[in-house]
C-alpha positions in Angstrom: 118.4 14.3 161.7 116.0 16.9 162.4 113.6 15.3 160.3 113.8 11.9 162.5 113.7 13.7 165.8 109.7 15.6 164.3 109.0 12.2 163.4 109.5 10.6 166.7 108.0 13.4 168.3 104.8 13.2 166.2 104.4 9.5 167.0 105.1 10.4 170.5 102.6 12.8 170.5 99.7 11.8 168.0 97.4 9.9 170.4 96.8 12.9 172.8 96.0 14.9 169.6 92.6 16.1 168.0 91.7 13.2 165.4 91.5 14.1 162.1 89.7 13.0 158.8 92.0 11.0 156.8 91.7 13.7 153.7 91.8 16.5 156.7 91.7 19.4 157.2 94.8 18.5 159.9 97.1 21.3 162.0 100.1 20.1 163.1 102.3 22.3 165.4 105.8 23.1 165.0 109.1 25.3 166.1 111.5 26.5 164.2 114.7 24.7 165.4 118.4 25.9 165.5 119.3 22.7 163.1 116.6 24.2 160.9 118.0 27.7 160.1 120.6 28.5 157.1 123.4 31.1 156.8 120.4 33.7 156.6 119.2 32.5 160.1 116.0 31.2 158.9 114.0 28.3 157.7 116.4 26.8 155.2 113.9 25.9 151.9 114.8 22.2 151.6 113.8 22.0 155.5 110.4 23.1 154.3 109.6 19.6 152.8 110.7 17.5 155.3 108.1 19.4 157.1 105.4 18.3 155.0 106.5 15.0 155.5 106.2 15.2 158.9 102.8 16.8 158.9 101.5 14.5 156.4 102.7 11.5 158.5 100.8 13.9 161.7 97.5 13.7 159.6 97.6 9.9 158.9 98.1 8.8 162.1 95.7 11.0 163.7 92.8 9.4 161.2 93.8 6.0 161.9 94.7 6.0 157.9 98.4 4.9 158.8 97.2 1.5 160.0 94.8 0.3 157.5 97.4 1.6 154.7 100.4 -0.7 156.8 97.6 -3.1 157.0 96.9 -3.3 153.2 100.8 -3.2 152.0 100.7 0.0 150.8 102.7 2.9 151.4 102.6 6.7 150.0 105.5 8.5 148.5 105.9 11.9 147.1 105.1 12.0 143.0 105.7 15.8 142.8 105.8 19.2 144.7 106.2 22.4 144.5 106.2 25.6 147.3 105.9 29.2 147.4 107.5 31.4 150.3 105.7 34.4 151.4 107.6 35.0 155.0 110.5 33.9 156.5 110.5 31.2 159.6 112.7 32.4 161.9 114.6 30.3 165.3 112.6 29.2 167.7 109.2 30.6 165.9 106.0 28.5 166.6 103.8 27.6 163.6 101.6 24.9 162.4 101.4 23.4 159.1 97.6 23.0 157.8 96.9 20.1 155.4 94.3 18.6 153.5 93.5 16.6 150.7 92.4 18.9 147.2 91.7 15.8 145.1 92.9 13.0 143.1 92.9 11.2 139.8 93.4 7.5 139.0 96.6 7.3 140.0 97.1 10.3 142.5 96.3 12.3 145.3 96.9 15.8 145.4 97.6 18.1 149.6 97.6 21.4 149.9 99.8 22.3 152.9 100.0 25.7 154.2 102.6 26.7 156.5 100.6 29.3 159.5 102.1 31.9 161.9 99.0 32.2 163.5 96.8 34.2 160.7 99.7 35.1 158.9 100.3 32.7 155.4 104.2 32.0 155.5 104.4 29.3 152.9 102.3 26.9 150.7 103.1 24.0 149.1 101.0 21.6 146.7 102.0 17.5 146.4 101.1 14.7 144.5 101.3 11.9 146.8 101.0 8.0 145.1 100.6 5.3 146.7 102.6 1.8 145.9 102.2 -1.8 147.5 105.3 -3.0 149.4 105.5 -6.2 147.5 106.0 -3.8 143.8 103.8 -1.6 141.5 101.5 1.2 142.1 98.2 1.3 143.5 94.9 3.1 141.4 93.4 5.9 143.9 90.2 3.6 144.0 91.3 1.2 146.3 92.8 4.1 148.7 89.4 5.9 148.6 88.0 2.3 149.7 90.5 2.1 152.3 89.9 5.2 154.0 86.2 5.1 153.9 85.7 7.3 150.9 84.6 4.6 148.2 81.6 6.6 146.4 83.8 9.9 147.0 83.9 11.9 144.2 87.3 14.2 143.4 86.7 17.8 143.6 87.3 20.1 140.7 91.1 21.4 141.6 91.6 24.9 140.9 92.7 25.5 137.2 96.7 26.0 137.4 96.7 23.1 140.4 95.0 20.9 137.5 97.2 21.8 135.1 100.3 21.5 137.0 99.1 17.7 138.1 98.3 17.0 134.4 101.9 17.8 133.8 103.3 15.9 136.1 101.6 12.7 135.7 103.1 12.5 132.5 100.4 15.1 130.2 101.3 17.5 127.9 99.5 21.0 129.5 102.4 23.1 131.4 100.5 25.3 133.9 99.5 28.5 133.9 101.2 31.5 134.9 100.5 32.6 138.5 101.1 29.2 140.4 100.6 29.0 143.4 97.8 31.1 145.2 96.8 32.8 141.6 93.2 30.9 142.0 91.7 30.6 145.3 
């Protein structure tokens, strides 16, 4: 529920907002809500991705991306993630969730998201984000990059355990490296 009440708000909200590239960087502001604490009294871990989905759907509405990806039949959905906690989000905390676009392979995009109390890192998160057409099957990152603009863009080099963790999990054999998240930066 929480989750549909962020959404609403960011579509309430988007149009007064800064616009944004569609591969960002994009801030989205948040509070911590009581429906989004545990037993612990803070951010419960699973609430953490449903706030990247909101901030990812902040980000593509703010570019304009949204439209021309409705437009085209397409729609993205979350391949793979994974998140590392460095500081609790406690009630009624405000924060903002950074995101951007690392890179991409034929079939993929990869977001960093980075969850901000002010300067402070709290959490980051990596996803691998494809997108598929509404009428079946996936569609190659080429046509996305034409859609938003990008068509002669070329994918940046991903930081060597963010590379290796992708390769794993769109289907290759390399597990990655120790260190995860933050190791390389």
């Amino acid at each position: 529920m929480t989750l549909l009440l962020r959404l609403v708000w960011v579509l309430l909200r988007h149009r007064s907002r800064a616009r944004c590239d569609a591969f960002g960087p994009c801030s989205s502001p948040f509070v911590v809500l009581p429906s989004d604490i545990d037993v612990l009294f803070h951010v419960n871990n699973g609430v953490y991705l449903s706030m990247l989905d909101a901030a990812r759907v902040d980000m593509m509405l703010r570019s304009g991306f949204a439209g021309l990806v409705r437009r085209a039949g397409y729609y993205p959905v979350v391949a793979a993630e994974t998140i590392r906690f460095r500081r609790s989000l406690k009630l009624f905390e405000r924060f903002r969730v950074d995101t951007r676009v690392l890179g991409w392979d034929e079939k993929a995009f990869v977001l960093e998201h980075r969850f901000m109390l002010g300067d402070t890192l709290a959490a980051e998160a990596v996803v691998r984000i494809r997108f598929l057409k509404r009428t079946g099957g996936g569609v190659d990152t080429a046509l996305v990059l034409e859609l938003a603009g990008k068509k002669d863009a070329t994918a940046p080099a991903l930081p060597e355990w963010i590379a290796a963790w992708n390769l794993a999990q769109s289907g290759g054999t390399t597990a990655p490296p120790a260190g995860g998240i933050g190791s390389a930066r």
